[in-house]
N, C-alpha and C positions, 0 to 999 in steps of 0.2 A: 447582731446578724453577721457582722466581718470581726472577727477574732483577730487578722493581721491588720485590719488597718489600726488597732489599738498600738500591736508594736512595732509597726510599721518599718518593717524591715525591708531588705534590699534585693527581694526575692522579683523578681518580674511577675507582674501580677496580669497586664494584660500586651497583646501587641498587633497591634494592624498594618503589614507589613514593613516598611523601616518607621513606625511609629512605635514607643514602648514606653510602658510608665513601669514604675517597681511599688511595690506596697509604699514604701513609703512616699513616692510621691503623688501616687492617688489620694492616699491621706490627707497630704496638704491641698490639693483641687474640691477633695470632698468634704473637707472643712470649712474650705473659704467659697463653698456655695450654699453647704448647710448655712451658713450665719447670714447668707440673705435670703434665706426661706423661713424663718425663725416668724411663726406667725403664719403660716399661709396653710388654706384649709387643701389643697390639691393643686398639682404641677403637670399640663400637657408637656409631654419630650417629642423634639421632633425625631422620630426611632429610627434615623439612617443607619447604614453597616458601617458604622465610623467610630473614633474613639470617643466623642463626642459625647453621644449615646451614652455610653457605660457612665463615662465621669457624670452626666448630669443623673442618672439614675440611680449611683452608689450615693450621690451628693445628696438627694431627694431623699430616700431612705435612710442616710445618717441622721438628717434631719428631724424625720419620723412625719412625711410628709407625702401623701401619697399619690404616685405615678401613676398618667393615663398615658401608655402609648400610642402614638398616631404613624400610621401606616403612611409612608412615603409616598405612593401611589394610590392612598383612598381617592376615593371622587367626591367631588362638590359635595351631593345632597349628602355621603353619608359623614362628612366631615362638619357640616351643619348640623346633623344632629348630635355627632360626637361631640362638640364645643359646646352646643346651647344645654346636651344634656346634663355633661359631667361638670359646668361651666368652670373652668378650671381658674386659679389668683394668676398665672402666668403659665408663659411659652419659655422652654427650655430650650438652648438652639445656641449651635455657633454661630457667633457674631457675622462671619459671610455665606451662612446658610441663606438660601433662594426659597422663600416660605410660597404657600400657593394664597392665593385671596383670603380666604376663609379664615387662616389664624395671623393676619398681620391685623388686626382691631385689639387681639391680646397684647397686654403689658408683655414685653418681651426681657430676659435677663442672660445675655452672652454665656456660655460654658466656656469657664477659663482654662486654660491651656496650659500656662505656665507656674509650676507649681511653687507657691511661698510659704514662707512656715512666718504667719501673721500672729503665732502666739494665742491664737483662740482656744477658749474652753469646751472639754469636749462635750458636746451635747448628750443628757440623759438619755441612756436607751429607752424606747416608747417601751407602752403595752404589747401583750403580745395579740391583744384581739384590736390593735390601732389594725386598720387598712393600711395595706404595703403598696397594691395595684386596681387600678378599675382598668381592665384590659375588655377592648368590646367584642361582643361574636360576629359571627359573619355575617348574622344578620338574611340566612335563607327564606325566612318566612316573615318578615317583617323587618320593619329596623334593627338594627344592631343593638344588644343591651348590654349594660358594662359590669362584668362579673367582678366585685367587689372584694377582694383576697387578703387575707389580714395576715401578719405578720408569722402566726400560728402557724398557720396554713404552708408557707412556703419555708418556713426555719424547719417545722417537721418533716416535709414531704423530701427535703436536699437533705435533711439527715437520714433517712430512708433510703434512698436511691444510693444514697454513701453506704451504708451499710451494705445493699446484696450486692452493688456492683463492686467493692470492694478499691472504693476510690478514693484517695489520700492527697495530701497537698504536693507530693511527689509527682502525681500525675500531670500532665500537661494535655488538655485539651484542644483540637483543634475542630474548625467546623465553620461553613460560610453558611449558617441561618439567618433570614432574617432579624432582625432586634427590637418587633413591635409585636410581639406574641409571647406565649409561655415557653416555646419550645427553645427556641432562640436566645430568650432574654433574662429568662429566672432560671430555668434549668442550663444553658448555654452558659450564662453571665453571672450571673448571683449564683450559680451552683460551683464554680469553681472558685469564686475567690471565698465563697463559706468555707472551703477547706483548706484555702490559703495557698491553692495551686496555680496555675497559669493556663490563660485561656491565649491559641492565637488564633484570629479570626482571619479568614481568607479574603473577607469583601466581597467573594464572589467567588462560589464553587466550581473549582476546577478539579478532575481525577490525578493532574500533572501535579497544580498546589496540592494536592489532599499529601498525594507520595510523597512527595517535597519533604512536607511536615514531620510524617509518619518515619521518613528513613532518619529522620534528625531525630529533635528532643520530646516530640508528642509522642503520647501513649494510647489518646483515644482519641476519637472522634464521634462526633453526631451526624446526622442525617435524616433525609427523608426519601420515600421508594424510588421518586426519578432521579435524585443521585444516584442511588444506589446500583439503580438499572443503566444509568451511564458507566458508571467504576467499575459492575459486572462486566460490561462488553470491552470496557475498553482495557481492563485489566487480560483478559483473554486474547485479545491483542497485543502486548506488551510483556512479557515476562519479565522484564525488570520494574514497571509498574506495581503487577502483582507481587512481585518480592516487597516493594516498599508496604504495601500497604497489607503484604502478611504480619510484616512486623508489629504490626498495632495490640496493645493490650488490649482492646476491648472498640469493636467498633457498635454502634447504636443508635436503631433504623426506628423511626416516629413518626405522629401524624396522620400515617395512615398504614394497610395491610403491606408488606414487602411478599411479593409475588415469590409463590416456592421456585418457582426456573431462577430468580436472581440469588436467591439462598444458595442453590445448589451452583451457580455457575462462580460465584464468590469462592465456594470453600474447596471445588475444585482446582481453581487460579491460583487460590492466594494459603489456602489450611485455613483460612479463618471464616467461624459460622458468625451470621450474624446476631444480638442480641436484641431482641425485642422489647416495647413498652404498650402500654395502654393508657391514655391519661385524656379528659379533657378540661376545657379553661376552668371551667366552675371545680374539680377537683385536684388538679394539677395530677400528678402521679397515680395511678391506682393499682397496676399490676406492672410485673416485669419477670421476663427472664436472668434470672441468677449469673454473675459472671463465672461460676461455678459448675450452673445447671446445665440444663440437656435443651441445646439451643438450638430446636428442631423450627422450620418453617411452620407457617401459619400458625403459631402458640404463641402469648404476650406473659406468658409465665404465670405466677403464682401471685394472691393479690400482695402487698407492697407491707413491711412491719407498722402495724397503727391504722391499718385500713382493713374497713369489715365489709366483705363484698358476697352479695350473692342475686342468684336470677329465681324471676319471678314468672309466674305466667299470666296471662291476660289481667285473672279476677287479683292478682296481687298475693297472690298464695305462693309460697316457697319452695323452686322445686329442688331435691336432693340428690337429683341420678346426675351420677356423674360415668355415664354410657358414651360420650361425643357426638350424642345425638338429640338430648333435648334440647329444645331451644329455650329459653327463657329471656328478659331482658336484665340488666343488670343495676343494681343499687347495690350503692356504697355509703358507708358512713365513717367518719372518722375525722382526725384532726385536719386533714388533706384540706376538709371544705370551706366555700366560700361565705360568707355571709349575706348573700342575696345578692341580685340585679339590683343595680342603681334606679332609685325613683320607684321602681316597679313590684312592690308586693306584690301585685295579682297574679305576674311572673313566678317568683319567691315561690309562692306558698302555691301554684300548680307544680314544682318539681320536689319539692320537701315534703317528707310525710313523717311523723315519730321518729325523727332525726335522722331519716335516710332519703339520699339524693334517687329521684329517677334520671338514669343516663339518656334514656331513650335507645343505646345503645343492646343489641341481639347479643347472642354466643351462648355456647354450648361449655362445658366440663368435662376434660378428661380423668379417666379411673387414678390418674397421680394427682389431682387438683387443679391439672395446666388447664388454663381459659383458652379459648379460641375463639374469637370475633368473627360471626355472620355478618355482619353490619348494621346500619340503623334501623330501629321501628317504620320511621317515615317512609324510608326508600329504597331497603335493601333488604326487608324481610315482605316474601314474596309467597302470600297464599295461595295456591295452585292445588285441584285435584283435591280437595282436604289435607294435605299437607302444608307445612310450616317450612320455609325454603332458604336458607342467606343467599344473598347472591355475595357473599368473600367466596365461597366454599365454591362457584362455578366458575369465576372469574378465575380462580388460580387453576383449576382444569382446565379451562381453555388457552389460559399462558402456555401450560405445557405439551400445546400442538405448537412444530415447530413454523408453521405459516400466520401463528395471532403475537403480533408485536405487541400490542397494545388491546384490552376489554373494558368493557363497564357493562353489567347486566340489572338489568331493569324489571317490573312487572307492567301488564298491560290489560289492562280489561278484556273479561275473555266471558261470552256467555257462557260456556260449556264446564270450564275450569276454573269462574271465578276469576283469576288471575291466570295469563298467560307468561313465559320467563322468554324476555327478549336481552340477545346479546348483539353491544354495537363494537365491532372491532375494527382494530387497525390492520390491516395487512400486511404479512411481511412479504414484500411480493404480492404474485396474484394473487386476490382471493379465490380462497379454497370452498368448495360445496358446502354450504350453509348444512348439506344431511351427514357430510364428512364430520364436521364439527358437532352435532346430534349428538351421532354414535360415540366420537370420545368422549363427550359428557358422560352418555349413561354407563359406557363401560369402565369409565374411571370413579364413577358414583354412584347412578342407579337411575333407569328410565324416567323416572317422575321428576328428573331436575336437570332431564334436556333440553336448551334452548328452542322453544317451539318455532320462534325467527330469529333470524340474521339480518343486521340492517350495519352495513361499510358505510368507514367514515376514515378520512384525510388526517383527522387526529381527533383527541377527546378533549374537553372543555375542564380548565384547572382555575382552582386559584392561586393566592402568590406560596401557600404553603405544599404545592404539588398534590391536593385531592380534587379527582375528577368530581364536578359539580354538576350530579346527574339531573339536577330540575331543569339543565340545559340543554339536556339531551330529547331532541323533536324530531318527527319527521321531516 
């Protein structure tokens, strides 16, 4: 999976600010904790933004031993279920790390620090279908279940992502993601040192650290839309900010839709568009914008080399227009996927059909094959009027009034229309006439997908990866 920690050379491989290890001596940390995993069926990491983290989870995986990361900030119950379900052989954790109740009962094993060369033999590379991660969902509708990712799955999808973004061990990544999810942690973490580059992690996003990095030795960075909508304004602000972080080879927004007003306020500050992805945990990567292609707002690109993707309508039939107007939902199949929910066949085998995943996720096809995301079946494809609705596709209309800071567009029982399309915004300043914001809807889209209400709000409800979590959204 790590090509350099084989030759372990003296390249910097990772650095949290004055903290740095080089390949070679990650190598020696992630040997002499492979050889006290040697035997263990699965390993909770305690997933802080520290170096920690990485050493225990390169060290896990050399092993061939597979990671469940644990969110810093989970709460009690659902950290209860995360331990009693995945029950992990041990806790992975610096030795003066401050654990919460729930995992000091685990056998605990310090992540060493100080790297020896103990002379150990290097452990057999695993299977390629061993499990690498059981990383848990969020857990909207029920407990969280822990998508099971085999080694296949994430060795393919970073050689993919390598390929159309055109990412080499040259490159240097920078990015403050968290380190207990996929975005952060395989694609963030395991996707640079697969190519034997160097990742530096911020600890904590700042647009001041971002340029920092950007006007040095990084070439890319990651993200997600409330960075990004932070770096747009505040780069507009600062024209020496936006010079830093023109410079970037490739910057890349995730997680969730990047609103067109930050697209466009980026590439007017700084010349640089930003590049889009589409991915979730059970698939990791699925589509992307080409570091190459035409990196226009609202479009997540073309699906990903090794992935077969296409939208379906209700009865499961395939549709083929690719007009930017039909909606369908989207299945994928390919080496991307996961090998089921932990414990949970009944899970399993409701998203799997003839070897294709149901995302749950909506979008449309444009006449070049670029995907664009409506949003999810659940709660963001909105029936109104006999029409099929996303609300991505109204929410970035109403961003581009200059009085909505902030959207999340919802459906709402409607006798008349089945579904009524209600938008809860932020204000930038007064709020503006709930019919003001109507008419821009229709005249940027089309009458049948103007918000029938307005209901202002102080801010919108997130979780830690910055998507508004609209089942929060009440009168």
């Amino acid at each position: 999976m790590f090509p350099d920690l084989v030759t372990s050379n003296d390249r910097v491989a990772l650095r949290f600010g004055a903290n740095v290890l080089t390949y070679r001596e990650l190598s020696l940390l992630a040997a002499e904790l492979a050889e006290g995993l040697r035997g263990r069926t699965r390993v909770a990491v305690w997933a802080t933004n520290t170096m920690d983290t990485c050493v225990a989870v390169v060290g896990a995986l050399v092993a061939g031993v597979p990671v469940v990361p644990v969110n810093p900030k989970v709460g009690e119950r659902e950290l209860t279920h995360i331990v009693t379900d995945s029950s992990p052989d041990l806790l992975l954790a610096a030795a003066d790390a401050e654990l919460p109740a729930g995992l000091r009962a685990l056998p605990r094993l310090p992540v060493p620090r100080q790297p020896r060369d103990l002379g150990l033999a290097p452990v057999p590379e695993p299977g390629q279908e061993t499990p690498a991660f059981v990383v848990y969902t969020s857990g909207t509708t029920g407990p969280p279940k822990g998508v099971v990712l085999p080694r296949r799955a994430v060795t393919s999808n970073l050689d993919a992502l390598a390929a159309v973004w055109e990412w080499t061990g040259d490159d240097v990544l920078v990015h403050g993601l968290p380190l207990f999810h996929v975005h952060g942690l395989i694609v963030g973490v395991v996707g640079p040192l697969r190519r034997g580059g160097t990742l530096h992690h911020l600890g904590r996003f700042s647009s001041q650290a971002a340029a920092g990095e950007l006007s040095g030795a990084a070439t890319m960075m990651f993200g997600v839309p409330t960075m990004y909508h932070r770096l747009a304004l505040d780069c507009a602000a600062d024209p020496a900010l936006a010079k830093a972080i023109g410079g970037a080879r490739l910057l890349v927004s995730g997680s969730a839709a990047l609103p067109a007003a930050d697209h466009e306020r980026l590439a007017a500050t700084t010349g640089q568009r930003v590049v889009e992805r589409y991915g979730m945990t059970e698939t990791l990567m699925n589509c992307s914008v080409r570091a190459s292609g035409d990196r226009r707002p609202g479009a997540v690109g073309l699906p990903l080399p090794g992935v077969d993707l296409r939208l379906v309508d209700d009865a499961g039939a395939e549709l083929t227009a690719r007009d930017g107007d039909t909606v369908g939902e989207i299945e994928v199949r390919g080496e991307n996927l996961f090998l089921g929910y932990l414990n949970r066949p009944d899970a399993t085998a409701a998203v799997l059909h003839e070897g294709w995943f149901r995302t749950g996720d909506m979008a449309v096809r444009d006449p070049d094959g670029y995907v664009r995301i409506v949003g999810r079946r659940a709660t963001d494809l909105i029936k109104s009027g006999g029409y099929k609705i996303g609300a991505g596709e109204i929410e970035n209309a109403l961003l581009d009034h200059p009085a909505v800071a902030e959207v999340a567009v919802t459906g709402e029982p409607d006798e008349d229309l089945g579904e009524r399309i209600v938008a809860w915004v932020v204000p930038n300043g007064a709020p503006p006439d709930p019919a003001e914001l109507a008419d821009h809807v229709a005249r940027l889209l089309a009458p049948h997908k103007r918000p029938r209400v307005v209901r202002y709000r102080e801010s919108l409800p997130r979780n830690d990866m910055g998507k508004i979590m609209k089942r929060a959204l009440t009168r």
